[in-house]
C-alpha positions, 0 to 999 in steps of 0.5 A: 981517894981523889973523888971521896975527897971531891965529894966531901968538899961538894958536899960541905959547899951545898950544905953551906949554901943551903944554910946561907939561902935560906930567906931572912923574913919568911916564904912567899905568901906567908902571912903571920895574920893579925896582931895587936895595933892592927888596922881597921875599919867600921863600916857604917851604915851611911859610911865608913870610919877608921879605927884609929878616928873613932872617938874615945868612948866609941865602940865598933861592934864585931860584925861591922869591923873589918881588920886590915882594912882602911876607909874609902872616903870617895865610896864609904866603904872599908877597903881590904889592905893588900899583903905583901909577900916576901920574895924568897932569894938567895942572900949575899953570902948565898951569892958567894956560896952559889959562885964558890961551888959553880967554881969549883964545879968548873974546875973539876970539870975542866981538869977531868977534860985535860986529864982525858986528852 
């Protein structure tokens, strides 16, 4: 009766610690992809230009815009942006659960070892 009863609260505690660390923004190295406002850049034959600094009545055609993307002044050419991924890590409740579970591990742990001497 006594280890269903461990196993039951074993139990409860992982399941609420997988609900709690689970990442709050995404896994690592996943990207959603572009969405509307993105950068970008035109590139030119004699240089580059950003999206944002093309003039009101201009057009980039498709196959010289390059998305997330900025210009390089120094070379003239369109710069991909570096994506940042997201870290996955436990979060604070995720911590407590984590250290609530370790506790009670212990303690069983320690309790069986008394119990046998």
């Amino acid at each position: 009766m006594r280890g269903i009863r461990y196993s039951f609260v074993v139990a409860l505690l992982t399941f609420g610690l997988l609900l709690l660390a689970l990442p709050e923004k995404g896994f690592s190295g996943f990207d959603p992809g572009p969405g509307p406002g993105e950068e970008g850049c035109c590139q030119l034959t004699d240089g580059c230009i950003d999206a944002i600094d093309l003039p009101p009545n201009a057009v980039c055609l498709s196959e010289f815009f390059v998305e997330n993307a900025f210009c390089d002044q120094e070379t003239g050419q369109c710069t991909p942006i570096p994506i940042v991924s997201n870290i996955p890590t436990l979060s604070e409740w995720g911590l407590i659960a984590m250290a609530g579970i370790l506790g009670i591990a212990g303690f069983i742990i320690i309790r069986r070892r008394k119990a046998v001497a």
